[in-house]
C-alpha positions as CSV (number, residue, x, y, z in Angstrom):
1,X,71.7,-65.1,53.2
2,X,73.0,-67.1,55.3
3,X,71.0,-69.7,57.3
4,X,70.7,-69.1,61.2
5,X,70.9,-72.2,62.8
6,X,71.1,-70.9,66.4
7,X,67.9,-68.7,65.9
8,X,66.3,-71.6,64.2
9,X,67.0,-73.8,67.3
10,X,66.2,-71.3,69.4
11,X,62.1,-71.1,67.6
12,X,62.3,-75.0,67.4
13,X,63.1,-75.6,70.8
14,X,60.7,-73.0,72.4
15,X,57.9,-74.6,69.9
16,X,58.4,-78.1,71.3
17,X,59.0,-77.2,74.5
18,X,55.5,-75.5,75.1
19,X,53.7,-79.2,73.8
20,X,51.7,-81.5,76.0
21,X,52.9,-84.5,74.9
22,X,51.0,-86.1,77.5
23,X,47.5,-84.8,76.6
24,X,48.0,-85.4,72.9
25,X,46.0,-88.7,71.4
26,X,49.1,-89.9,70.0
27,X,50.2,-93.8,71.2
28,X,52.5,-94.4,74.2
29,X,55.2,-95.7,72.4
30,X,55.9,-92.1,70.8
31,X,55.1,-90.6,74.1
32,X,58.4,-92.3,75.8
33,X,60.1,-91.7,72.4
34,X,59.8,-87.9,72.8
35,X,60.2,-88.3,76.6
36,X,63.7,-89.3,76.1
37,X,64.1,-86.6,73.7
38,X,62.7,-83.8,75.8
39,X,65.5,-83.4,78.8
40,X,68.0,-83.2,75.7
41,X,66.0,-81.1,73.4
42,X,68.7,-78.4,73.3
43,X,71.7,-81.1,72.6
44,X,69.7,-83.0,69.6
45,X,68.9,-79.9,67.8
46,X,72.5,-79.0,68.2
47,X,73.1,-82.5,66.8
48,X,70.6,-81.6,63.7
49,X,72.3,-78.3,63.7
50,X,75.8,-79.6,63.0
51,X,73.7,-82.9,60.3
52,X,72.2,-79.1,58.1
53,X,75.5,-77.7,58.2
54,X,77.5,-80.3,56.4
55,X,74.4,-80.5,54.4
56,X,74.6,-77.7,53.1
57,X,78.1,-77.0,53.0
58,X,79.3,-75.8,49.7
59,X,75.4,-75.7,48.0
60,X,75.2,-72.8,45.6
61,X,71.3,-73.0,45.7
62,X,69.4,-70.7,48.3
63,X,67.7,-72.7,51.4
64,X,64.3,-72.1,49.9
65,X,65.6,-74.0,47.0
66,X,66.5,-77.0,48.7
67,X,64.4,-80.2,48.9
68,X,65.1,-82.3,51.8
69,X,64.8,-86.0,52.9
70,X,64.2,-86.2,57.1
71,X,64.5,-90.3,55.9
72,X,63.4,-92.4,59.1
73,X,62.6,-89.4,61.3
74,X,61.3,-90.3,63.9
75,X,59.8,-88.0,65.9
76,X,59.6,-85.7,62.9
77,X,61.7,-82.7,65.2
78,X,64.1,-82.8,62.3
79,X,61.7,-81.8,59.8
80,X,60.6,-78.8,62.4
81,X,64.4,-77.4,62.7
82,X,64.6,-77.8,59.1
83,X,61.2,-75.8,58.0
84,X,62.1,-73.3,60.9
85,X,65.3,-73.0,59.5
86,X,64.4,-72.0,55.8
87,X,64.2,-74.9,54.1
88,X,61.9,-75.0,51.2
89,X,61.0,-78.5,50.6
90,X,61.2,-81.4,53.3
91,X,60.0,-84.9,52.7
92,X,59.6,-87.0,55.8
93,X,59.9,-90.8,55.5
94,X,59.4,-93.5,58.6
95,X,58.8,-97.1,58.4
96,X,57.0,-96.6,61.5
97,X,53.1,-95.9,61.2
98,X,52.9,-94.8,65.1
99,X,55.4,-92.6,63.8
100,X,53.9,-90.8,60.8
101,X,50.7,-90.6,62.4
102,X,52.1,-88.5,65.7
103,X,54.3,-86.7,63.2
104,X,50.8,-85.8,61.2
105,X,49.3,-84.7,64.5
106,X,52.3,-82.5,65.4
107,X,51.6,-80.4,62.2
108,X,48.3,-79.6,62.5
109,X,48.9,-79.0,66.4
110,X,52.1,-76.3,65.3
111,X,51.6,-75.3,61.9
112,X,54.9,-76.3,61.1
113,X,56.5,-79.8,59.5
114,X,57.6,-81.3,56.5
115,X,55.6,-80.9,53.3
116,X,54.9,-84.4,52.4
117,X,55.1,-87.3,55.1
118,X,55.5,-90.4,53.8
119,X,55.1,-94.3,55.5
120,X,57.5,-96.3,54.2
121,X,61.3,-97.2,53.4
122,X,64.1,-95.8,50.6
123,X,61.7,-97.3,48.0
124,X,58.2,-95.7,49.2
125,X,60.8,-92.3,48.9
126,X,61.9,-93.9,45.2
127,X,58.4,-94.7,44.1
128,X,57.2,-91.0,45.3
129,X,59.7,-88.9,43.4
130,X,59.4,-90.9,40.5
131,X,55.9,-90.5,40.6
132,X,56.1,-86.8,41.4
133,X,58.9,-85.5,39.4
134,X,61.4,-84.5,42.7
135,X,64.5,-84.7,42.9
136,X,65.9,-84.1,46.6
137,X,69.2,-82.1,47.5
138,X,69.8,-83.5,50.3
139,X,69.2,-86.6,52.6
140,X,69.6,-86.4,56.7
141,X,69.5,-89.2,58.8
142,X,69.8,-89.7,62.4
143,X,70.1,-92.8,64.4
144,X,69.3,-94.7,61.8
145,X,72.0,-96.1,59.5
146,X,73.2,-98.4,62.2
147,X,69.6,-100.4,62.2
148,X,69.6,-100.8,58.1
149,X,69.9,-104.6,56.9
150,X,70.3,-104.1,54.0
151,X,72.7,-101.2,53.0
152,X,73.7,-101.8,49.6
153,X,70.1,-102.2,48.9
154,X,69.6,-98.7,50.6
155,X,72.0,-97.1,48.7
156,X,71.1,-98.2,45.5
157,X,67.4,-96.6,45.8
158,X,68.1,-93.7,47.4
159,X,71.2,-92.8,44.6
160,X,69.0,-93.8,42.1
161,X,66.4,-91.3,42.7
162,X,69.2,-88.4,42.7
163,X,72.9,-90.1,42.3
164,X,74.6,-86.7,43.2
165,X,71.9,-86.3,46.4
166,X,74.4,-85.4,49.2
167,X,73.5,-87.9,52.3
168,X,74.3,-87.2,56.0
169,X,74.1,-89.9,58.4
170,X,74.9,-89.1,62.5
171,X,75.7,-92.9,64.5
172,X,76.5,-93.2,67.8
173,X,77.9,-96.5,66.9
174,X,81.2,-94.9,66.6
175,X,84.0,-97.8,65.6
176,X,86.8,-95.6,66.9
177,X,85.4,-95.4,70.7
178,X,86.4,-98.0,72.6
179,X,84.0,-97.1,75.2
180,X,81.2,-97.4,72.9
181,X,82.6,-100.4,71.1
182,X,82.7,-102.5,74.9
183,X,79.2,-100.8,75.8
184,X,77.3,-101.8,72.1
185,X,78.8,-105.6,72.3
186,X,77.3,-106.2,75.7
187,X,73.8,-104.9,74.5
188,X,74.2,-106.9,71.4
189,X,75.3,-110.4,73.2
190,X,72.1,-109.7,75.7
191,X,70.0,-109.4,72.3
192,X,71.5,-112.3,71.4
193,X,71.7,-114.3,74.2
194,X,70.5,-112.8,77.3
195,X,67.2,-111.0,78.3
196,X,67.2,-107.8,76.7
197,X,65.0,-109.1,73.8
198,X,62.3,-111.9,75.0
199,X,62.7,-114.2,72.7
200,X,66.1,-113.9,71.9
201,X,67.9,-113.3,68.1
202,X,69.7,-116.6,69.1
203,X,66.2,-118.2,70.2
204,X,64.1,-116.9,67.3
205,X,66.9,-118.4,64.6
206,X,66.6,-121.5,66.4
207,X,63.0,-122.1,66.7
208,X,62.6,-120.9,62.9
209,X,65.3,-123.5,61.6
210,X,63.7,-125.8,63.8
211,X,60.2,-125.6,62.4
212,X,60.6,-125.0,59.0
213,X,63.7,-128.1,58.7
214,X,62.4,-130.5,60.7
215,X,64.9,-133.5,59.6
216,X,67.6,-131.9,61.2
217,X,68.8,-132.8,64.7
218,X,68.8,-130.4,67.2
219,X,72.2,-130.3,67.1
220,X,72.6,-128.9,63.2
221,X,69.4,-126.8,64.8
222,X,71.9,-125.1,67.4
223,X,74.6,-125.0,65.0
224,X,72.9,-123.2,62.3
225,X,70.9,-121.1,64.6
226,X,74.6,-119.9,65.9
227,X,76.4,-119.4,61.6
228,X,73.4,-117.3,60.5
229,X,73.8,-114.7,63.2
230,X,72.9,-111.4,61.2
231,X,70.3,-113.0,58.7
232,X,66.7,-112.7,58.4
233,X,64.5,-115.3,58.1
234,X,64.1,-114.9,54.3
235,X,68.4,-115.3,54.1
236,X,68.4,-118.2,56.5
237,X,66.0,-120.1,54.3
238,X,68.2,-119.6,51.3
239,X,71.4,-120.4,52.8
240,X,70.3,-123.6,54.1
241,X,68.3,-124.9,51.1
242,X,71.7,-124.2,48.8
243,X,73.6,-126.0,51.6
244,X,75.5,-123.0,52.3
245,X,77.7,-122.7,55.5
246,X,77.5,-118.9,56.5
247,X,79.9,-117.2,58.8
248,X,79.5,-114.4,60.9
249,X,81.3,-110.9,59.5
250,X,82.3,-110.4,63.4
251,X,81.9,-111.5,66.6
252,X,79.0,-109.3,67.7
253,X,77.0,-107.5,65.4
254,X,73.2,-108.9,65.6
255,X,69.9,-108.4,64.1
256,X,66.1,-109.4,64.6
257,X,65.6,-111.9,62.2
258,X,61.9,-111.1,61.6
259,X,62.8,-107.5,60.9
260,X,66.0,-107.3,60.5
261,X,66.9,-104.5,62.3
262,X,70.1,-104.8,63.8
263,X,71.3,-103.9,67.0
264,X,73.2,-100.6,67.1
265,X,75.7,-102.4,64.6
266,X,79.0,-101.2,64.1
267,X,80.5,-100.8,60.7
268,X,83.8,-99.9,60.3
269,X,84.3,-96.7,58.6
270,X,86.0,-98.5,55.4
271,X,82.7,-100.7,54.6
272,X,80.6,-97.6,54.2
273,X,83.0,-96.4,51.8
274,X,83.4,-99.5,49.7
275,X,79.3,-99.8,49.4
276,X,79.2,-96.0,48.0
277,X,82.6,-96.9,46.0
278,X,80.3,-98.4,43.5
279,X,78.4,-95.5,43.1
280,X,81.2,-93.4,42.7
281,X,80.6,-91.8,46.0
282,X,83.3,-90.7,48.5
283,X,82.0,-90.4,52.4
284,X,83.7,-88.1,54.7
285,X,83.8,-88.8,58.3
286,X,83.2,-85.6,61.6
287,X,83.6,-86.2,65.0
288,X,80.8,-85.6,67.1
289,X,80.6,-84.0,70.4
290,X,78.6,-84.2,74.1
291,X,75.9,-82.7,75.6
292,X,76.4,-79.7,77.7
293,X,73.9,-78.8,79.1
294,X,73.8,-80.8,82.7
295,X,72.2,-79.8,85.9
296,X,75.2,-80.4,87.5
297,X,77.7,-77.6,86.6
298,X,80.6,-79.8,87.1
299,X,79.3,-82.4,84.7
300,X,79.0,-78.9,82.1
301,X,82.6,-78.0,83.1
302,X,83.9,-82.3,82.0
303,X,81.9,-82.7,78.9
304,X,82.5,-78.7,78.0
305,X,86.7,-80.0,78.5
306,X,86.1,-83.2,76.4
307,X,84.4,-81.1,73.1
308,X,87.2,-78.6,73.0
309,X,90.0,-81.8,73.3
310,X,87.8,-83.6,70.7
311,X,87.3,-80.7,68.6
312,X,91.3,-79.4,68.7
313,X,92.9,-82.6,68.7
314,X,92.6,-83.8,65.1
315,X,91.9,-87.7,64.0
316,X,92.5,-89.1,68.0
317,X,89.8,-87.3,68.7
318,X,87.4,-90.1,67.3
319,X,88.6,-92.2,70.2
320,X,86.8,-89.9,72.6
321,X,83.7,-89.0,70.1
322,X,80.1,-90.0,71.4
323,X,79.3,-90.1,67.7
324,X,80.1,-89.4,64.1
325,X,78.8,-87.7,61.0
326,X,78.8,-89.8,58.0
327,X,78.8,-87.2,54.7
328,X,78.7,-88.7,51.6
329,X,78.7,-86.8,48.2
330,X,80.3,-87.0,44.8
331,X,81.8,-84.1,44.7
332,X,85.7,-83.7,46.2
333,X,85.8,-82.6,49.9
334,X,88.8,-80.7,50.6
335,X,87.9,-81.3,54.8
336,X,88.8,-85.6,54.6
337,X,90.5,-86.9,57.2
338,X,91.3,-90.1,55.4
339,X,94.8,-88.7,54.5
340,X,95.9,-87.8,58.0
341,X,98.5,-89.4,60.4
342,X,96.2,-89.3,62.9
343,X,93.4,-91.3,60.6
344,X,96.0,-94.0,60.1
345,X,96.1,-94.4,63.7
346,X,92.4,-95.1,64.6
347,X,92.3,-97.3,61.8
348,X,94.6,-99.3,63.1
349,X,93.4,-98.6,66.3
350,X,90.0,-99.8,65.4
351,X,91.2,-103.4,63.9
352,X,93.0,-104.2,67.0
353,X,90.4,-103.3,69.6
């Protein structure tokens, strides 16, 4: 049988909907999480909707044979759609611990969630199926590949707990918009130089360097502080103890250096694909699509206009995509782009600009 996504949204949404977020002991930072969330409930299930599908594209096992990674999910609304919706194994993972706990509280409130919620990273989830003998199907992530230091080091653990574990990732750090691109580089210089983070990326470099190499003048301070742009503080030790002189990959692209979570970074297309090279993985690449559903009918009419013009037009429809759908799998997908005119294009589109 085939799975029925709409009438799964359709439960999920009605479910949510009827919570009092306000009036549950969860902490506030959740409670604005799933406020943003809420006015667009209908348009991120839709998103989750479209993440299943290429899922599950092509899988010859039934959906209550599937088990499923929600990896850093959040508000755990994934793992809902995804139980609603038949699956019969989900294993939520978030490095948050605000997170899991409101997660936990959600499934006792409903009834419904993933079957195992887990705190941790890719190797809490590689330590837990080694431990317990599982083997996922299928990994779906949202809004979070962007934010990954590290992702060689991601994709090693999470392929080496399954190596033909089919991965979707949804960004809305799209390389090919050009909208995005301008909007993403002026949050990531404020990170890195302005306001928006208090102390700045550019400020906490500097007073680490500072206080941990105190021979150095505050010039070399300043001008290290500006070369290791995109390192944490573990990497900036190193490079600077083996007299290294890093550059910068790009011009933008910014992380906390006492996390190392970066700042909505944008990866060309082509550096996902040489990671998972080495793993003998291909990734095919989907164009997203907007959110419909406006108060304003006008504003339903535009963005209605833009998702048939991004859906019909082929590869230039990346240009105008709020985000894309990252698939990678071993097997051969007969639905790449890569090949296209119209794919050369944006490449070459997205080098220039």
């Amino acid at each position: 049988m085939k799975p029925d996504f709409a009438a799964a949204g359709k439960d999920t949404c009605a479910l949510l909907s009827a919570i009092d977020y306000d009036n549950l002991p969860i902490s506030d930072y959740n409670k604005r999480y799933i406020d943003r969330l809420k006015p667009a409930l209908t348009y991120y299930l839709k998103i989750y909707s479209c993440c299943l599908a290429k899922g599950l594209q092509h899988s010859a096992q039934s959906l209550s044979g599937i088990t499923m990674v929600d990896f850093g999910g959040g508000s755990g609304f994934l793992s809902i759609y995804a139980k609603k919706l038949g699956v019969g194994n989900v294993i939520y993972v978030d490095l948050n611990p605000l997170s899991v706990e409101t997660v936990t509280l959600l499934k006792k409130k409903t009834g419904v969630g993933a079957d195992v919620i887990l705190h941790g990273s890719s190797d809490t989830l590689a330590a837990w199926c080694t431990e317990n003998g599982v083997s996922p199907d299928l990994l779906v992530s949202t809004d979070l590949i962007e934010h990954v230091y590290n992702l060689d080091t991601l994709f090693s653990e999470l392929l080496g707990i399954n190596n033909r574990m089919r991965m979707v990732f949804s960004t809305a750090s799209n390389p090919y918009n050009p909208y995005i691109r301008r909007r993403l580089q002026r949050m990531m210089h404020e990170c890195e130089h302005g306001l928006l983070e208090v102390p700045n990326y550019y400020a906490k470099r500097k007073n680490y360097i500072r206080q941990r190499f105190a021979s150095f003048s505050e010039q070399e301070v300043e001008e290290l502080a500006m070369k290791t742009r995109g390192l944490i503080y573990a990497d900036i030790d190193r490079v600077i103890k083996e007299q290294q002189s890093p550059v910068p990959m790009d011009s933008y692209n910014t992380c906390d250096p006492e996390t190392g979570n970066w700042a909505e970074r944008i990866l060309p297309v082509r550096s996902y694909r040489s990671i998972l090279l080495k793993y003998a993985c291909e990734v095919s690449v989907y164009k997203g699509f907007y959110n419909i559903n406006r108060t304003r009918k006008w504003k339903s009419f535009v963005f209605g206009f833009l998702n048939l013009f991004i859906r019909m037009s082929g590869g230039i429809g990346f240009l105008l995509s709020p985000f894309i759908v990252l698939v990678c799998d071993r097997k051969e997908n007969p639905h790449k782009i890569q090949n296209s005119f119209f794919y050369v294009v944006i490449q070459i589109f997205g080098v220039l600009f």
